[in-house]
C-alpha positions, 0 to 999 in steps of 0.5 A: 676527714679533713677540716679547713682551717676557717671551717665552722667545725673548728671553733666549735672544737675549741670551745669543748675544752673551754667549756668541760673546764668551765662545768669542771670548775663549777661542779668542783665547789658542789662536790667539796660542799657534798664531800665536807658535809653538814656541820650542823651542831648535834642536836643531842647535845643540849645548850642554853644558846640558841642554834644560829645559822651565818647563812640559811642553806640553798635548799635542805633535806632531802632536796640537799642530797639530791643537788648534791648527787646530781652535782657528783654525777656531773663532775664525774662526767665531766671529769671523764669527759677531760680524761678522753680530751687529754688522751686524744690530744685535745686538751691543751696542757695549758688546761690544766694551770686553769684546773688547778687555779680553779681549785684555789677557788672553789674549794673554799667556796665549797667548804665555806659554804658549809661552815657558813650553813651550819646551825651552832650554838653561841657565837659561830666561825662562820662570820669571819670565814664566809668573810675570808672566803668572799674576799678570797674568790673576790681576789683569785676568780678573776684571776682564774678568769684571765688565765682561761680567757687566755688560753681559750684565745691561743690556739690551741693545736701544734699546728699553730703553736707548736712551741707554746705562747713563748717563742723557742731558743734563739741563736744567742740563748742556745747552746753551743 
C-alpha cells in the first residue's frame, strides 16, 4: 500500500512516536516513585518527635499500590510499544536524545516525591530536596519540551531527511 505524501494517514503516523515518548516520559517518575518505595520512618522505632510529612501523599495504602502497578503495567506497554516502532524502523534515532532527557527529569521527580512523602521524625530531608527537585524540572522540562518539539516537527522518515537535520559534507569539508 502506498501512502500519498499530503494523506491523512501520515501525520497520524507521526504522532505515534511523539506520543509513546511522551506516556514513556510520564510513566518513567511513576515507576521510579514505585521502584524507591516508601521511606516512612519505622514505627517500631520509638521517638520523642512527632512523624512529619513535607507533603501529604496523592493517594495511600492500598490505593498507593494500585496506582503504582497500573502506572508499571503502562510503561511496560509502552516501553514495548517503542521497542516494536524502533524495529520497524519507525522511531527516529533522535527519539531517544528525547528518552534520555526525560530521565534527567523525571527520576528525581519520582524519587523526590517519595523523599517529599515520608513520615520522619524531627527535622526532614524533605524540605531542601523537594526544593532542589522543583528548581531542577523547573529548569530541565522545558528543555525536554524543546527537544521533543523539534524532533516531532522534522520529518522524520529517510525519504525527507536522509541526512539528519545537519546538511552532509560539503566539497571543502571532504576528504580528498
Amino acid at each position: 500500500m502506498v501512502v500519498h505524501p499530503f494523506s491523512c494517514a501520515r501525520p497520524v503516523a507521526r504522532w505515534i512516536p511523539a506520543s509513546a515518548v511522551a506516556a514513556w516520559s510520564a510513566l518513567l517518575s511513576v515507576v521510579t516513585a514505585w521502584k524507591v518505595g516508601s521511606m516512612d520512618a519505622d514505627p517500631s522505632t520509638k521517638s520523642a518527635l512527632p512523624l512529619r510529612r513535607v507533603v501529604e501523599p496523592v493517594v495511600s495504602g492500598t490505593a498507593e499500590q494500585a496506582v503504582f502497578a497500573v502506572g508499571a503495567v503502562a510503561f511496560g506497554v509502552v516501553s514495548v510499544v517503542i521497542l516494536v516502532l524502533a524495529v520497524r524502523g519507525r522511531l527516529n534515532w533522535r527519539w531517544w536524545t528525547v528518552m534520555a532527557s526525560a530521565v534527567a527529569v523525571a527520576v528525581p521527580l519520582g524519587w523526590g516525591y517519595r523523599v517529599a512523602t515520608a513520615a520522619q521524625p524531627g527535622p526532614n530531608i524533605g524540605e531542601p530536596v523537594v526544593f532542589v527537585v522543583c528548581v531542577w524540572t523547573v529548569l530541565t522540562a522545558p528543555l525536554v519540551i524543546r527537544r521533543a518539539v523539534t524532533v516531532h516537527r522534522w520529518p522524520s522518515t529517510a525519504a525527507h531527511a536522509p541526512e539528519g537535520p545537519w546538511p552532509g559534507p560539503t566539497a571543502r569539508h571532504s576528504a580528498p
